[in-house]
C-alpha positions in Angstrom: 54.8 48.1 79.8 54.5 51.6 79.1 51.1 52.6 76.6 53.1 55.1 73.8 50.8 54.9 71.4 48.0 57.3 73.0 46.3 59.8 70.8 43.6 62.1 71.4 42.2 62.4 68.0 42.6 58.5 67.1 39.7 57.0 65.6 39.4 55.9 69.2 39.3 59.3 70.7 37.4 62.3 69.9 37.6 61.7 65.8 35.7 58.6 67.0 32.8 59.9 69.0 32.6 62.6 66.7 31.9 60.2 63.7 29.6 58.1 66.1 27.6 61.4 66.9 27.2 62.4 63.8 26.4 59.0 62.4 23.7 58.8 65.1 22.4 62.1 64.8 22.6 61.8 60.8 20.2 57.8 61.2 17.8 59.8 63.5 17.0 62.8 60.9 16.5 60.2 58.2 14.2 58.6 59.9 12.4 61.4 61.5 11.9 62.5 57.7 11.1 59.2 56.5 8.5 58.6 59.0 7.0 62.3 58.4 6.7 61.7 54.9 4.8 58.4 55.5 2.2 60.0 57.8 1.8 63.0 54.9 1.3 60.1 52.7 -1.5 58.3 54.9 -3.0 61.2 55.9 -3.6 62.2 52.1 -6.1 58.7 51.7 -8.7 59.0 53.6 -11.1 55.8 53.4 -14.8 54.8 54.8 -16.1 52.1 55.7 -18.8 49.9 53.3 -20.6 48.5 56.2 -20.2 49.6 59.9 -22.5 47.3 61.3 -21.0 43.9 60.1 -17.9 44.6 61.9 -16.8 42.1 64.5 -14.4 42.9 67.5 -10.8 41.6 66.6 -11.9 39.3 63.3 -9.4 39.3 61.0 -12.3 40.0 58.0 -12.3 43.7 59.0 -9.8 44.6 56.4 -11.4 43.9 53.6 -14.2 46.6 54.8 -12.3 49.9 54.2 -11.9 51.4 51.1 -10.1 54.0 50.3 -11.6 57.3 48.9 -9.7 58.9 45.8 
């Protein structure tokens, strides 16, 4: 059986790992910015603590200690 239908710019040739590329490369940069713009964000609400020395190693109650400073 002889393969006739070969064709280099198929969706299964180079059309088709250039799409892939780009699709990759396109999902990495808007996640890259997405995750930048959530550190920015963080980084813009600082918070304290209301009382270091009532804080236990790995207690689930630690959360409720921060607050953040506006």
């Amino acid at each position: 059986m002889e393969n006739t239908n070969r064709s280099v710019f198929s969706l299964s040739g180079v059309t088709g790992m250039l799409i892939a590329t780009v699709l990759l490369l396109s999902i990495l940069a808007g996640l890259t910015v997405w995750g930048i713009k959530a550190q920015q964000e963080v980084a813009n609400k600082p918070y304290t603590i209301k009382n270091p020395q009532t804080l236990k190693m790995r207690a689930r109650d630690n959360s409720d200690q921060k607050v953040i400073v506006k």
